[in-house]
N, C-alpha and C positions, 0 to 999 in steps of 0.2 A: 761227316765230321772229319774236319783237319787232329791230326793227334804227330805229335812228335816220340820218335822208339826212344823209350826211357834206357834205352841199352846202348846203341850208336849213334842218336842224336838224328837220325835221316826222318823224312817228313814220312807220313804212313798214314791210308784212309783209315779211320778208326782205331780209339785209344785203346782199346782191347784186341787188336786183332794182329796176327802176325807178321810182322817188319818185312818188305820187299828183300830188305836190304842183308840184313843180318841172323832172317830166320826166327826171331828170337818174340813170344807176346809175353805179358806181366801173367806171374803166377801166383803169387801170393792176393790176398787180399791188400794188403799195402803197397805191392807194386802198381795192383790192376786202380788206388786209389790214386798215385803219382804220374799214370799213365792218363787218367780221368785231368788231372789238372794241366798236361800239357796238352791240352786241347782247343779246340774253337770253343768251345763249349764254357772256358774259361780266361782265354786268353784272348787276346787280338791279334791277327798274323804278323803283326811284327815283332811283339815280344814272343811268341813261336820261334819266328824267324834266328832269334839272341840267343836265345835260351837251345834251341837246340846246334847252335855252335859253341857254344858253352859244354854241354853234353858229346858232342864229336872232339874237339880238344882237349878231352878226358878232365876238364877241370869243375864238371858235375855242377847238378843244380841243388840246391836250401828249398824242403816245401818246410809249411808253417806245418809243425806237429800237428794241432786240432783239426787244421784242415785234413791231412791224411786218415787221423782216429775218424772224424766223422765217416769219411765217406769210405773208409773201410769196412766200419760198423752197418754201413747201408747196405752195403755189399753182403758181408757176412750174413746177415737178413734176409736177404735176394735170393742168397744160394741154400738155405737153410729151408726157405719156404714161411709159408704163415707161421703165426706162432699158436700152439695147442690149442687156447680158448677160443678162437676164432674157427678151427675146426668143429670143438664143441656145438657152438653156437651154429655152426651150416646142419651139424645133424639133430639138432633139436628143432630146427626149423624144417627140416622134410619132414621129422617125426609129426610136427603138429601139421605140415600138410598130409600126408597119410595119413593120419586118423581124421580130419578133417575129411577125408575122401569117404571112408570107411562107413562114416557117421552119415553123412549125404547118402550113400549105397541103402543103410540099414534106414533109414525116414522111407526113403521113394521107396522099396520094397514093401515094407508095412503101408504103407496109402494104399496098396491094390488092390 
């Protein structure tokens, strides 16, 4: 993935990952989300190309607010891991395979 440094505008492989240039990756969950939109992933290399001289002559880019909430929120998600009930529900589902094991053990032991 092509990604532009949200911090000194130079091109950098990957929206998340630290700048050749200026040392510097997106830290927050809304930087690591405006880093996500300067990408191939959402751009085409020529507005890449705008946008991060825009960004180098310190005259900064406009993301759309929703766009950055959302995929902050995805983020925040990401890093946070599943959410409770979905753990729930992984151990209630070994639970009913282990007694389901238990129960097969305890039949073929009594047939002997």
């Amino acid at each position: 993935m092509n990604a532009v440094c949200i911090h000194c505008g130079k091109r950098k492989s990957g929206a998340l990952t630290l700048c050749g240039v200026c040392g510097r990756a997106p830290d927050s969950s809304e930087e690591m989300a405006q880093a996500v939109l300067l990408s191939d992933h959402n751009l085409l290399g020529e507005d890449l190309g705008t946008l991060a001289a825009r960004i180098a002559s310190g005259e900064g880019v406009t993301f759309r607010t929703e766009d950055v909430e959302r995929i902050a929120r995805n983020i925040d998600v990401t890093r946070k891991g599943r959410p409770w009930k979905s753990d729930w529900i992984l151990v209630l589902v070994g639970v009913l395979f282990f007694l389901a094991f238990v129960m097969a053990v305890l039949i073929r032991s009594t047939q002997r």
